[in-house]
N, C-alpha and C positions, 0 to 999 in steps of 0.2 A: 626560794628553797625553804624559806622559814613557814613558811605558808602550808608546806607539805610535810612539814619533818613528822609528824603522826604518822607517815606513811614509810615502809620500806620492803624493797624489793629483796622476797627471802627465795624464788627460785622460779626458772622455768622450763618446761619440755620441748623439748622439738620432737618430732614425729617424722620418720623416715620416710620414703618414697612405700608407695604399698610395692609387698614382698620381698620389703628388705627390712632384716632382723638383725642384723650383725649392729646393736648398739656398742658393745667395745671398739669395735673398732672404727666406728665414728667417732666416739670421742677420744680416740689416739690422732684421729686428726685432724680434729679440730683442735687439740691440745696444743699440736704443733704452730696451728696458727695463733693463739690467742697466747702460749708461751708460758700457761698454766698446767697443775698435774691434771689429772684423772684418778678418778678412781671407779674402776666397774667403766659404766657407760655413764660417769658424770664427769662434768669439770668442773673442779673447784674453785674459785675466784674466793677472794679475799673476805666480801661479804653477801657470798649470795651461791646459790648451784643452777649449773644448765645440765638438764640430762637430758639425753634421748632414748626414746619408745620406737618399736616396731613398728613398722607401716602396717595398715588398716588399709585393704580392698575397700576402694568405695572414697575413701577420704584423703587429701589433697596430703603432700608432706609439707613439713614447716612445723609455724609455732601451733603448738594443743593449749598449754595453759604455762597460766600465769600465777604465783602465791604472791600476796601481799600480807602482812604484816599491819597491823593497825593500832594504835596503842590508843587504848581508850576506849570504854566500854558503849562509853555515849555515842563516839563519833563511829564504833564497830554498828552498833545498833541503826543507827542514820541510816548511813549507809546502804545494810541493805535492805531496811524500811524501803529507803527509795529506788534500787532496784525492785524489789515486789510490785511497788504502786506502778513499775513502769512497765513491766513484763519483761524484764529480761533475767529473772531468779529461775530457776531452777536445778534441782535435784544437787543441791549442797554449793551451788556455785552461780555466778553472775554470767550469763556468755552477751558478748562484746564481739565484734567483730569473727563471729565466728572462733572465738578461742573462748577459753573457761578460765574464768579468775575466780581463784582462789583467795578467801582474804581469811587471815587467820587473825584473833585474838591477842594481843598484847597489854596486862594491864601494869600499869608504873614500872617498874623494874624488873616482874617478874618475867618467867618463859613464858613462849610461846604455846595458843594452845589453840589448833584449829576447831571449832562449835559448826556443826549443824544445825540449822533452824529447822 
């Protein structure tokens, strides 16, 4: 753990079945199983958000993306130096396994603050 603590999970989307838009009331119940609120079409957990998005004709439902959190300007920069060098950057985000990571900005203490390169 200590190895990652640079790292932390500040939110994710799931993405509905295509032609289903009713994200509130997905997360009413999925509320009901995870035993968290909601608010809108997210749920709230203690340190992090799961929202869900409208299905998209064309594209699978499940996970869309992921935000991470990075504290450290050096280790933000790494990062996605090495996604670039590896081809999997593009258009503000790293995609992995078919999903979109998000990695936002953290430096010492301060807020967070998502950067586009």
């Amino acid at each position: 753990m200590k190895r990652c603590s640079h790292l932390k999970l500040l939110s994710a989307n799931c993405r509905l079945a295509p032609g289903r838009s009713d994200t509130e009331a997905a997360a009413g119940q999925w509320q009901d199983y995870f035993g968290v609120r909601s608010e809108g079409s997210e749920l709230v957990f203690t340190n992090s958000r799961l929202k869900f998005v409208p299905g998209v004709t064309g594209q699978p439902e499940g996970l869309d993306s992921i935000t991470i959190e990075v504290t450290g300007k050096e280790r933000y920069d790494h990062m996605l130096d090495l996604a670039k060098q590896d081809g999997i950057y593009d258009n503000g985000c790293v995609i992995m396994l078919g999903v979109k990571w998000y990695f936002v900005l953290k430096e010492g203490g301060g807020e967070s603050t998502r950067s586009k390169l």
